[in-house]
N, C-alpha and C positions, 0 to 999 in steps of 0.2 A: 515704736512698732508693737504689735499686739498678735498673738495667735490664738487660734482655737485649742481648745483645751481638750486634750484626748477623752472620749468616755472613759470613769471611772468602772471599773470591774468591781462589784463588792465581794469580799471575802467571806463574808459570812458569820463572824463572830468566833474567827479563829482567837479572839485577846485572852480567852480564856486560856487556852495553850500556852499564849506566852510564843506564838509562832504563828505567822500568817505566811504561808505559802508565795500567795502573791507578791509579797516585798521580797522574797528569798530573791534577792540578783544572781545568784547561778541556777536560778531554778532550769533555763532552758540547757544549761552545760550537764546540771544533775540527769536531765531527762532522756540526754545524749546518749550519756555513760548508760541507762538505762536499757536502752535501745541497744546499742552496742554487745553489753553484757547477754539480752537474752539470744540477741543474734548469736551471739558467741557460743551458750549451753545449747540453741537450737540446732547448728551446723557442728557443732567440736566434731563429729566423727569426720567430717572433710577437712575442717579447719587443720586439725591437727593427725593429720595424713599427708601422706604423697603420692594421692588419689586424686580422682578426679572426680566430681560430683554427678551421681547416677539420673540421668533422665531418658524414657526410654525412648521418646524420640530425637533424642539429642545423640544417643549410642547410635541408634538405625539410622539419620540422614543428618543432624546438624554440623557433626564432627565431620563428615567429610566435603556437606558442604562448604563451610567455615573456612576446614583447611585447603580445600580445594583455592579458595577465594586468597587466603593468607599467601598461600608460596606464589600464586599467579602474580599477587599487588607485588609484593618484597621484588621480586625476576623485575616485573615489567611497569612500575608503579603505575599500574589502571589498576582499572577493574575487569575482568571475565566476560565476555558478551557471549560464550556459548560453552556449555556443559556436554565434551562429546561421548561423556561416558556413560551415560545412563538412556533407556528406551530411545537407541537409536539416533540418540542427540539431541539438545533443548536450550531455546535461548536462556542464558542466566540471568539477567537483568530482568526481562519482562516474566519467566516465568517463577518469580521469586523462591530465591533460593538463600531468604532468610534475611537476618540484618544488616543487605551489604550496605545502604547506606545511614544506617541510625547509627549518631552520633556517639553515644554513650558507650558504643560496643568495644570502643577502641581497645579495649583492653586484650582480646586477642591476638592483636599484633603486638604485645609484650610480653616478653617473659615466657614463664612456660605455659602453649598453648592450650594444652588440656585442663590447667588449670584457672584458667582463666576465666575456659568456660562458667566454670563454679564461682570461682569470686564476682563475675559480672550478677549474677541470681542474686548472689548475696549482696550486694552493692544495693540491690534495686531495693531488694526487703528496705534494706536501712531508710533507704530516700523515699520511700513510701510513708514510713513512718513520720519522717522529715517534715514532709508533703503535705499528710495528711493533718498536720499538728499546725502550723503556718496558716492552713485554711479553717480551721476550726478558731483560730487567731482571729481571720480578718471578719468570722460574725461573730465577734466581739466576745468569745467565750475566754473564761479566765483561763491562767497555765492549766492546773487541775483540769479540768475539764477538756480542754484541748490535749492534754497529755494521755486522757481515755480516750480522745478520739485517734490520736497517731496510734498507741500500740494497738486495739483492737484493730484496726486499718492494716498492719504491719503485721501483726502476730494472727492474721487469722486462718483458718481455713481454705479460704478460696483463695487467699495469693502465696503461702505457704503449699501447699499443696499440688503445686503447679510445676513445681521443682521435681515431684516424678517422672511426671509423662515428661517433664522436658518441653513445656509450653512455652519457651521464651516470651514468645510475643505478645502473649495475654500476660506476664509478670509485666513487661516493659508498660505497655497499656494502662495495665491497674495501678501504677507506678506514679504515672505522669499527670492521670487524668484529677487527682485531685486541683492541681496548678492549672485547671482550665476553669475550674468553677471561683479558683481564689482569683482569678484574674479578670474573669466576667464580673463577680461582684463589686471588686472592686472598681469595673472601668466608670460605674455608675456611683460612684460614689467623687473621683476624683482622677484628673490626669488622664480620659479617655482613649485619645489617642495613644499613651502609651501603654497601657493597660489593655486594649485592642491587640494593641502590635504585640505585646509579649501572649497574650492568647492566640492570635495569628502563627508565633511562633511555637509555643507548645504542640498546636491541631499538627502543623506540619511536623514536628519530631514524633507525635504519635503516628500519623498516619508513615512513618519510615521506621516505623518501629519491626518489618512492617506483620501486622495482623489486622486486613482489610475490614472483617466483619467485626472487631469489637473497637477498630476506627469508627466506622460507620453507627454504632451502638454510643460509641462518647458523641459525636456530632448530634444525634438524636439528642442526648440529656442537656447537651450547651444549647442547642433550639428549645429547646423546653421552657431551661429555665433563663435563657435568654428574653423570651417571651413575657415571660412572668412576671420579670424585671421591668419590662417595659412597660404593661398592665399596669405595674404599681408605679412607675413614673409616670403614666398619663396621670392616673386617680389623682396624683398628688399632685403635677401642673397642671390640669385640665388643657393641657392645649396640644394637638397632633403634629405642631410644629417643635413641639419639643420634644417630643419621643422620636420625629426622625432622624436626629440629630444620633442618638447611640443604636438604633435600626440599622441604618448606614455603617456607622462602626462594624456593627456586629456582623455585617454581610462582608467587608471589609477583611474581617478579623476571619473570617471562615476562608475569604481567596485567596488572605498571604498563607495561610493552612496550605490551602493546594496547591499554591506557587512555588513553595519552598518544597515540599514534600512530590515535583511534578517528575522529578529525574526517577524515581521510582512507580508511582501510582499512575503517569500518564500509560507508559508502557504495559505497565499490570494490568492497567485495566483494560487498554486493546488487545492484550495478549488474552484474556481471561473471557472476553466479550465475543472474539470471534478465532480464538485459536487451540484453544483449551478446551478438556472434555466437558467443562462447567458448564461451556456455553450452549450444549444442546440437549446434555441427560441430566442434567445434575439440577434437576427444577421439580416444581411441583407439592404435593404436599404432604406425601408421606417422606419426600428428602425434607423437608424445611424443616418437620416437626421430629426428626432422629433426630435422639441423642435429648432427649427432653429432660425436665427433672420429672418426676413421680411425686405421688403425695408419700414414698418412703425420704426420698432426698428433703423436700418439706420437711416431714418430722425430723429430718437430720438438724436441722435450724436450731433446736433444742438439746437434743443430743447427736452428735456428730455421727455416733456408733450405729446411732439404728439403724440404718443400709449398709451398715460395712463398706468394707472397699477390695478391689482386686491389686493385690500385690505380691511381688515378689516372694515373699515369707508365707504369706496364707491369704486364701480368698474366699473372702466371707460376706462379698457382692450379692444381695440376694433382688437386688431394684430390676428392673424392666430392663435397663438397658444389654446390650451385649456384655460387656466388664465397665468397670468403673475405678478409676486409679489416681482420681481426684476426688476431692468434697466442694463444699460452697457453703459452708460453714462458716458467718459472722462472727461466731461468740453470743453463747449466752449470756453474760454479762452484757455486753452490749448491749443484746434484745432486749434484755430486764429494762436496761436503763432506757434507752429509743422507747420505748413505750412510755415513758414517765417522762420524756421529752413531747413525743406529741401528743399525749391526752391531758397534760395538766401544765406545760410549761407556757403554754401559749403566746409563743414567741413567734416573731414574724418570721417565717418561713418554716415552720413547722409541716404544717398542714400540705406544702408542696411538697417537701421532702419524703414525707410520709406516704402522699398521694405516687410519687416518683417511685421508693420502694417497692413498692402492691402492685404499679406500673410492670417494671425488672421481675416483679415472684411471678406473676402471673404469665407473661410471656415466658419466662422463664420455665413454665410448667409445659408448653408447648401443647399436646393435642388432649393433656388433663382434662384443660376444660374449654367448653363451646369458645370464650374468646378469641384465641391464637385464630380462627377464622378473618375475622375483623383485620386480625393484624396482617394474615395472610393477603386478602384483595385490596387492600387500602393501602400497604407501606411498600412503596415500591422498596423492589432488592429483595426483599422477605423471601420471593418463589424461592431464590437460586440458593439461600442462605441455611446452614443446617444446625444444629446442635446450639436450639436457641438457651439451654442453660448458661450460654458465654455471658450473657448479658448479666449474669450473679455480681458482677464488678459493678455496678452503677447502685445492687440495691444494700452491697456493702458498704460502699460512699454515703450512704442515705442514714443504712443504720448507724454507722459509726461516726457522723456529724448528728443525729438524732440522741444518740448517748450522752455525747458531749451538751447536748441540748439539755437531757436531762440532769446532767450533774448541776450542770449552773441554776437549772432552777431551782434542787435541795438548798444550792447556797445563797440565794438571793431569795426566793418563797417560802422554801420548806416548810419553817419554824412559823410564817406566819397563816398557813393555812388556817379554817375556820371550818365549824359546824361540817357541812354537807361533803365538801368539799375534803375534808379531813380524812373524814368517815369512808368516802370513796379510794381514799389515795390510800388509807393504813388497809382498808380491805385488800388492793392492789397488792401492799408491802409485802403482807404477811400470807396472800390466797393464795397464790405463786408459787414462793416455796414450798408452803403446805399441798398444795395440787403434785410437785414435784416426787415429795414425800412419798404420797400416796401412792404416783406411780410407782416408784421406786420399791417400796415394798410390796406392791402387785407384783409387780415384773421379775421380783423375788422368789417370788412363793407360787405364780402360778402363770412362768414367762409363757409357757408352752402354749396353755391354753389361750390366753391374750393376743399371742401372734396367731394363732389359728382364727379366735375370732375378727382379728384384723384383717387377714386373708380374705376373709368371706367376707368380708363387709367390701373395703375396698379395693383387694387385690386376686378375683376369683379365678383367674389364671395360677397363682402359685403355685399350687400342691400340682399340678398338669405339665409346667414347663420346665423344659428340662436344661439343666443352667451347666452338667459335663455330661461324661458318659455314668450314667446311672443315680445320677441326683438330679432332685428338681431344685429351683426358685425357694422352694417353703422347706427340704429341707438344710441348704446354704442357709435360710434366716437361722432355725433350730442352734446351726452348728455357730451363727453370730449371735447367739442369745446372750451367754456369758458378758461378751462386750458390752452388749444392750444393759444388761442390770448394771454393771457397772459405771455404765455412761450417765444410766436416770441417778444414780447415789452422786456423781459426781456433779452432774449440772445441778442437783440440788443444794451439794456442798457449796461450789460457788457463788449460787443465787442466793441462799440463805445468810454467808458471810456479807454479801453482797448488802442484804435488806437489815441484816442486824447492824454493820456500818451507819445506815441510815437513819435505823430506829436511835441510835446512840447520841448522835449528831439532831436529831428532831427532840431529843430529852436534854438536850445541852449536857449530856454527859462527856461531848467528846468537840474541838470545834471542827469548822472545814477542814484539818490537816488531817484527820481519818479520811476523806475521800482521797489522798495521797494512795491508800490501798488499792483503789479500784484500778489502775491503769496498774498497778502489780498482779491482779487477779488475771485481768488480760493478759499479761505475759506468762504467765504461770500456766492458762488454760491451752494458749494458742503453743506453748513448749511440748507439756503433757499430751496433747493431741497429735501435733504436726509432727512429732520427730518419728512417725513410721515412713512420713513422706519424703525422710534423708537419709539416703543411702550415697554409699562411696562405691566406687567400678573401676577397677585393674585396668584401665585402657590398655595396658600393652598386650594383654591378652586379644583383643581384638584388632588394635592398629599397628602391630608389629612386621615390618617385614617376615614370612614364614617359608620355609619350603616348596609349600606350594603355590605363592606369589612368585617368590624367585624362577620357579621353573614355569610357571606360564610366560613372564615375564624375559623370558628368553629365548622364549620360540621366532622365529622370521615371521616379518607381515602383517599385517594387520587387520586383527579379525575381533570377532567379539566372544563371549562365553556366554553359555547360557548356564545360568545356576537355579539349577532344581529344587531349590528352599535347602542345599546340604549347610548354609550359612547367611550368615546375617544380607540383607539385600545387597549393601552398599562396603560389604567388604573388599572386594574387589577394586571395585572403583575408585576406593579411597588410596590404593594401592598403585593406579596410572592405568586400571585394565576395562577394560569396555567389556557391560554387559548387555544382555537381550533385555531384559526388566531392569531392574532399580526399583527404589523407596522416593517416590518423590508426591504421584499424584496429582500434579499439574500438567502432565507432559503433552505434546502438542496431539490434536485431538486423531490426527489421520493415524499417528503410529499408536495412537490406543485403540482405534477403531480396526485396526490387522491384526493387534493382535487378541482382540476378539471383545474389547469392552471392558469391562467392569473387571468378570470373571475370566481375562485372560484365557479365553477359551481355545486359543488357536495358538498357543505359545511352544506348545510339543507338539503340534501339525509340520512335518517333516519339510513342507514348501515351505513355511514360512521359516523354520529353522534352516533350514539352505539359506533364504534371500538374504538374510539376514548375517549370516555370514557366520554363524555359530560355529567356530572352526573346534571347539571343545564344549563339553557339558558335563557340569559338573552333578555328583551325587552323593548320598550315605554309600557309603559302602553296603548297605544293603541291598540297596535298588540295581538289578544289573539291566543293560540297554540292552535289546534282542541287535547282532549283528547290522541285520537289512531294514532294519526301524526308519533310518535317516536315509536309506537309497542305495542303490547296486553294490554303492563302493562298503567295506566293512567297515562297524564305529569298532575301532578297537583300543583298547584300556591304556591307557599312557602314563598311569601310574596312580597308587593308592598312596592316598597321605592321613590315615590314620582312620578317624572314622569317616573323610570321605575320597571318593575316587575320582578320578578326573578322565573322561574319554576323549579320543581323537576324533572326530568326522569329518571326513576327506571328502562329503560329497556338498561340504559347503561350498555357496559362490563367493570368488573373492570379490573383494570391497569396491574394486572397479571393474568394470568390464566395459568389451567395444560388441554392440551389437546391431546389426542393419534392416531387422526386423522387429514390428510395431505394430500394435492395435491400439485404433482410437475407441476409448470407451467414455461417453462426456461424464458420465454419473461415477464420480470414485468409490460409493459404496456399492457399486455393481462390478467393480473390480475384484474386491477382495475375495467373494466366492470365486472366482475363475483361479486364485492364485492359490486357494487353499483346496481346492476341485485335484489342481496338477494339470488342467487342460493346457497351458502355454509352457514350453521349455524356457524357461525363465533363463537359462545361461546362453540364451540366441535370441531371444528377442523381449519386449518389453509392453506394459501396459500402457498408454498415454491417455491424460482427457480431452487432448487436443493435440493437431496433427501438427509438429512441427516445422518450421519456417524454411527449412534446407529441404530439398527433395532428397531423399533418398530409397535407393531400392533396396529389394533382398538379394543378397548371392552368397554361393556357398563356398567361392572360389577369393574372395575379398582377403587379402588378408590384413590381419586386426590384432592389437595388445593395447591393454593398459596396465601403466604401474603405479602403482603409488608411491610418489618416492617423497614427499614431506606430509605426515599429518598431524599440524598444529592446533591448538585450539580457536583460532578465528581463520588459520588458513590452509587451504590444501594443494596441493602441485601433484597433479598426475602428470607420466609421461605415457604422451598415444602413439599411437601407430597405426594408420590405414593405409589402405590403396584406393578407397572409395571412400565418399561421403556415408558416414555413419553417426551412432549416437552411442555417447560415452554416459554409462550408466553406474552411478557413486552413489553405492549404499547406507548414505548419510542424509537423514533428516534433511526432507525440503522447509524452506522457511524464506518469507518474502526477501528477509536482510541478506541473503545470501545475494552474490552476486558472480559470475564468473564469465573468466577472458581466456578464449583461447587465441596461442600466441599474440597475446595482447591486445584485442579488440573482444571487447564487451558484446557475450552473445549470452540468451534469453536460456534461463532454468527451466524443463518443464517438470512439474510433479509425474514421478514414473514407479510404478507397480504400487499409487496408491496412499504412498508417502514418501518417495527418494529421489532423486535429482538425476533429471535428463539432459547433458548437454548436446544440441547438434554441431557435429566437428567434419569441417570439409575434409576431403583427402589429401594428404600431404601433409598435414598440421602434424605438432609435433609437442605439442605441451597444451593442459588446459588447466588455469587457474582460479580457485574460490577461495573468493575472500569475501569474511563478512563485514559489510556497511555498518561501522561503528556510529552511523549518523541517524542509523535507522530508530524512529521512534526514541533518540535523543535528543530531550528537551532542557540536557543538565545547563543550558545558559540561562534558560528563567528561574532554576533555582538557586544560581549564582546571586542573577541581578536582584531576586527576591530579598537575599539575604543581606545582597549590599545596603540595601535601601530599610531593612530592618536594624541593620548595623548602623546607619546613619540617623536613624530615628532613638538608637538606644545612645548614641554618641551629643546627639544633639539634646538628651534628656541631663545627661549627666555633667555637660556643659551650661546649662539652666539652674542644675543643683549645685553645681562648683560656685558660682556666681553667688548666688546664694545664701551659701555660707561665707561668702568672704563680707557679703554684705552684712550679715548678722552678725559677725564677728567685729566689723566694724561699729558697728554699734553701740556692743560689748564694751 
């Protein structure tokens, strides 16, 4: 028997040392403990607490999504198909309410839940690292090198720093996506079909990650360089019968993505296409291009500090956008080195990655420059998509495979450079840091006037806009200047250790095991930076049962609150209590459209605070409600709990009512002004878009009750009471999945006053029942059978490889 003989990686002339990295056999276990360790110095304030790790969308909606999710599965082992406590009610599934099905998240259902959260963040850092070292592996970079590329990957800015806001889903994302490129490359190389399948499988655990748009942003880069792959397989078969063989794969490889991933994205995406506010305002091209990077975040590329950031401690944000509480920060080092990857290492696939980079910065930069046009009319999804900075994760993959590009070539070329070529690359070495220098001490001696002239060159808005009350934009820079000088001494430090390493090693003063520093500089830079972006939060402070939970929570009936901003959106709710608003953003489009759009502008219009059922509304205690604000009856005070106050309004409707009078209005948004006007008695009668199926008349003499006597989260049981044919009117979000029987025959929902559920109920009837169709837009069997048959494809790999080995053993 005979095998191929793995490519040699050369070392580089480590013998002088007396130590060549690359034979070191624990070098991947060294690199481990590495990772680990700086994980460790970067987290210690969570690690070593019995806190919970600070993110601030994780504080406002993930934690109670999460946990809302946890005690529902533990009670009833599903999952949640409706969320009744926020804007009125919302599907869970379809209107994503986070990682309910990504696999990796398990960790929530163990142990202590809040902390979990934190250790999942941290978990992902680590396998990023993992990920991203693996893949730097299979295009054939030595440890060294590959070990620059995991920690700059792991330890940088843009996926450290994501642990503020509490982005989960762009950590998960950045996390995985390296394992789509190690997986493509390879399928071309060997074992296609299961290289397919395991990329099949990753697209699918990304896109359940779930973060639609920087799903949608890795499918774009795996088409890219899928493509590219293939380009370079014709070139080298010449024949179109051979390229469609991994073509096919790779179309393949993207529908067991979809199949597996369909129990969540099918729904998401009907739910988001025609239910959701996304689907009709949220387009266009002043949406697509919010949230851009600036030519300040650009210069962040180099120094971190130069746009500052908005945080907790101090906000020294002084970029275009509204706040900023993340960076997208690669690593200097990195850059230094990516650049001496693609301009001199001339390695096959350089030039694409390079090309891929400048691809991610430029979009990235959004309405910066004329391009983002281009991408606008040409890429479909672009309209609907906002805050194209996201896409920073593909041009950190680039740089930090482009590093590792350039270490290997100091230790395979360095030494042999010649003439011109020398003279280019020691100019590079040494122009770099001396450029850094320079800045550094400008920015020194004369920051003030430098960011002035920066201003006017390209940010003529500064000194005019105003970033709080009585500061502008330019002077938030002034007051980030200190960081700024700082950051230029600092990125110089590093680059300079950086180019003297290399200088050391091109003099044979030092062999390859000095480049062992550079993925320590990486960690070192990515610690020294990122640890503003880890903070620790007292959860009990916020999710503790309190006083004023317990005594809402003990009143009769079932109504909702309306909370005047006196606290967090989703306090309440995390607590069992329904409110008027919520933290969520998705919510279905009719109940954002009542209450008035974007800007909530109908939210303390006294009809919609009745229809809605605000039986209380909460305040600061500063704020007092005028008596006759909510209607005839008095809102009066039900009690103060510290700094805020809680009122009674008695002239809310309850949650059901029976009413015999109706107007057809076909157009729903020609309802909502009549309901916000006060022209119809909303507690007699009701707006419809269409006329109900049962005749019914008006009379004033009918007599009529409903109660609510169960309200579940998939189901409800009113008890009615008529003498006539009337309609039973339940101020809970209409939505197609709903379904309802009264005593026990299946009769039709209409949407009523706009967004709420009409049922017609004969006279005499005596109960009417909604339950939601757990079937609706449940696709979870094709992502069962997807998986089976992925399962049988990984089972049937490893019975190929068992064989195998027994056979070469035999041999032995």
């Amino acid at each position: 028997m005979s095998s191929k003989k793995a490519p040699e990686v050369k070392s580089g002339g480590s013998r002088k040392t007396g130590f060549d990295p690359e034979q070191f056999r624990y070098f991947t276990a060294v690199y481990i403990i590495l990772l680990l360790l700086g994980i460790l110095i970067l987290f210690r304030k969570f690690i070593f607490s019995d806190l919970m790790l600070y993110g601030s969308d994780t504080i406002n909606a993930g934690v109670f999504f999460r946990h809302f999710y946890v005690e529902y599965f533990l009670k009833n082992w599903a999952v949640p198909v409706w969320n009744p406590y926020i804007f009125g009610g919302m599907p869970f599934i379809d209107a994503f309410h986070g990682d309910t099905f990504y696999p990796l998240s398990i960790y929530k259902f163990i142990g202590d839940f809040y902390r979990a959260l934190g250790w999942n963040l941290i978990f992902h850092v680590f396998l990023s690292g993992i990920f991203m070292y693996l893949t730097a592996r299979q295009f054939k970079l030595s440890k060294t090198a590959s070990a620059l590329s995991g920690t700059a990957y792991a330890f940088s800015g843009f996926l450290v720093s994501l642990v503020a806001p509490g982005h989960d889903g762009k950590i998960f994302v950045t996390t995985l996506f390296p394992l789509t490129i190690l997986f493509l490359d390879r399928a071309f190389e060997k074992k296609p079909l299961l290289n397919f399948t395991l990329l099949g499988l990753v697209i699918g655990v990304i896109i359940l990650s779930p973060h639609p748009q920087l799903s949608y942003y890795s499918l774009w880069a795996i088409a890219l360089y899928g493509l590219y792959k293939l380009i370079n397989h014709y070139r080298e078969k010449r024949s179109l019968g051979s390229a469609a063989k991994p073509a096919g794969l790779l179309i393949y490889a993207v529908i067991i993505g979809l199949f597996i991933s369909a129990v969540q994205f099918y729904p998401g995406y009907i739910y988001t296409t025609e239910y959701s506010p996304r689907a009709e305002t949220k387009r266009g091209y002043d949406w697509a291009t919010s949230w851009s990077m600036h030519p300040e975040e650009a210069l962040s590329q180099v120094v971190p500090e130069f746009v500052g950031v908005s945080g907790s401690k101090e906000n020294t944000y002084w970029g275009r956008n509204f706040f900023k509480d993340n960076s997208e920060y690669a690593g200097v080092v990195p850059l230094f080195l990516a650049l001496l990857g693609l301009f001199f290492s001339r390695r096959k696939g350089a030039w694409f990655f390079g090309g891929l980079a400048i691809f991610a910065l430029i979009y990235a930069l959004g309405d910066t420059t004329p391009f983002f046009y281009i991408f606008f009319y040409i890429i479909p999804m672009v309209k609907s998509l906002r805050a194209p900075s996201t896409i920073m994760f593909v041009y950190l993959f680039c740089v930090s495979l482009l590093a590792g590009f350039g270490v290997q070539f100091l230790i395979e070329k360095g030494r042999e450079l010649k003439d011109k070529s020398r003279q280019r690359f020691l100019a590079y070495l040494f122009g770099v840091p001396a450029l850094l220098l320079i800045l550094a001490f400008l920015f020194g001696a004369a920051g003030e006037s430098i960011l002035s002239l920066y201003s006017s060159i390209f940010y003529s808005g500064a000194e005019t806009t105003l970033a709080g009350e009585n500061i502008t934009k330019f002077q938030l820079g002034l007051m980030n200047l200190p960081h700024i000088q700082s950051g230029f001494w600092l990125a110089f430090l590093f680059v300079g250790i950086t180019a003297a390493a290399i200088y050391l090693y091109l003099k044979r003063q030092a062999g390859a095991v000095i480049f062992i520093l550079l993925p320590l500089l990486a960690v070192c830079d990515g610690i020294r930076f990122n640890t503003r972006f880890v903070e620790t939060y007292d959860y009990q402070r916020e999710f503790s049962p309190n006083p004023l939970t317990e005594y809402i929570k003990s009143q009769p009936g079932t109504f909702r609150v309306l909370n005047l901003r006196a606290m967090s959106e989703n306090h309440l709710p995390y607590q069992g209590i329904e409110v008027v608003t919520g933290y969520h953003g998705n919510q279905l489009r009719w109940y954002d459209d009542l209450m008035g759009g974007t800007s909530m502008g109908n939210v303390i219009n006294p009809n919609f605070v009745n229809l809605v059922g605000a039986e209380y509304v909460l305040t600061s205690t500063q704020m007092q409600i005028p008596a006759e604000f909510f209607g005839p009856d008095s809102v009066t005070l039900a009690r103060n709990f510290g700094p805020v106050s809680l009122y009674h309004n008695p002239n809310a409707l309850p949650r059901a009512l029976m009413v015999n009078r109706f107007e057809v209005i076909p157009e729903r948004k020609d309802i909502i002004p009549k309901i916000m006007g006060g022209q119809g008695d909303l507690g007699r009668s009701v707006y419809l878009e269409e006329a109900p199926s049962l005749e019914i008349t008006a009379s004033d003499t009918a007599v009529m009750s409903a109660t609510v006597k169960i309200h579940d989260i998939d189901s409800v049981v009113v008890d009615v009471n008529s003498s006539a044919n009337a309609l039973l009117v339940l101020t809970d979000n209409y939505y197609p999945a709903w379904k309802a029987y009264v005593d026990g025959q299946e009769t039709p929902i209409y949407r009523a006053d706009a967004s709420f559920r009409a049922v017609p109920v004969k006279a005499g009837a005596s109960q009417v029942v909604f339950r939601y169709d757990k079937s609706y837009l449940n696709v979870a069997w094709l992502t069962w059978l997807t998986l089976l048959f992925v399962g049988f494809v990984l089972l049937f790999y490893l019975y190929k490889y068992m064989i195998y080995e027994r056979k070469k053993a035999a041999v032995v």
